[in-house]
N, C-alpha and C positions, 0 to 999 in steps of 0.2 A: 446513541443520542448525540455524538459526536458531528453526526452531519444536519440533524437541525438548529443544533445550537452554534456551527458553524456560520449556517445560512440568516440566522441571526443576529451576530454579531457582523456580519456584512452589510447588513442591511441600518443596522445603528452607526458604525459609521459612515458607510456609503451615503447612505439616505438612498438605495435603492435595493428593491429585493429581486435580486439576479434567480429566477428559482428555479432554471434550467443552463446548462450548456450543451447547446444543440440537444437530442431530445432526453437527455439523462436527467433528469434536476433531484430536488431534494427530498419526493417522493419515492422518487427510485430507490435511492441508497437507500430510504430508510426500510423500505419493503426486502430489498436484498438483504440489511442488514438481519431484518427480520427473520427469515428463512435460513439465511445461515446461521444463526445461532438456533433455530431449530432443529435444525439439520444435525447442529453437532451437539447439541443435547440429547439428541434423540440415538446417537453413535452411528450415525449416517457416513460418519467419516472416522477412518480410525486413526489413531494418534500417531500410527508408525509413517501414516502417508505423509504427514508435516514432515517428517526427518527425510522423505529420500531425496538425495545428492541429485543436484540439479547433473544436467546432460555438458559435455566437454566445452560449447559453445556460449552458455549460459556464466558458466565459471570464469572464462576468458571477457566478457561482454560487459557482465555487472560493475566489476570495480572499476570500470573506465566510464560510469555514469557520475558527472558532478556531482557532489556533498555525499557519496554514498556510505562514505568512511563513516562519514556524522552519524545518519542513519542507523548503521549496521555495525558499528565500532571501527577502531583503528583499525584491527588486526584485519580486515576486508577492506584499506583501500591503498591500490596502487602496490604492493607488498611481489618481491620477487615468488615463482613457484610454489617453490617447496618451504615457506615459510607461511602462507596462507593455508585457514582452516577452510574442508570444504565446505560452500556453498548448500544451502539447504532448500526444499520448497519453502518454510516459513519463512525464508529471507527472502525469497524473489515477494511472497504474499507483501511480506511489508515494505518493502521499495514499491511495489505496486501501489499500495495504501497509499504512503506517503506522499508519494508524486500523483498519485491522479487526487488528490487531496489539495495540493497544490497548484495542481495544474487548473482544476477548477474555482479556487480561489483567485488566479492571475485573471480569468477570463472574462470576469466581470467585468 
């Protein structure tokens, strides 16, 4: 619900209903969104795959993206080595979210 009510309150302030960027808009997500929460109602996906430790490149890449710390907590940003937890899929998932969430909000 989070991307029509998004596309909402853009449009109450804007005073324009932006309801695509390039050809993704607010149908999409919410058809996506839809399917994925089928998907994993259905155990289409199983819980273990959220945990596995992103790949050597990924660990290195992520905490040098702007705000990531914010996102993902302190202990993920900018942190030497061996002081950092590792990197999960569920965290690359939600830096995805969040940034293309925002990125589509700028584009208006």
């Amino acid at each position: 619900q989070l991307g029509f009510f998004q596309a909402q309150w853009e449009e109450y302030y804007t005073g324009v209903l932006q309801h695509s960027s390039g050809n993704i808009g607010v149908t999409e997500v919410l058809y996506s969104m839809a399917v994925w929460s089928v998907f994993t109602g259905l155990g289409l996906f199983d819980r273990e795959l959220y945990s596995e430790e992103l790949p050597r490149q990924l660990q290195e890449w992520i905490p040098k993206i702007p705000g990531v710390g914010f996102v993902l907590g302190d202990e993920y940003d900018h942190l030497e080595e061996d002081d950092k937890a590792p990197l999960l899929l569920r965290h690359l998932l939600i830096v995805v979210w969040v940034y293309g969430y925002a990125l589509l909000a700028l584009s208006c």
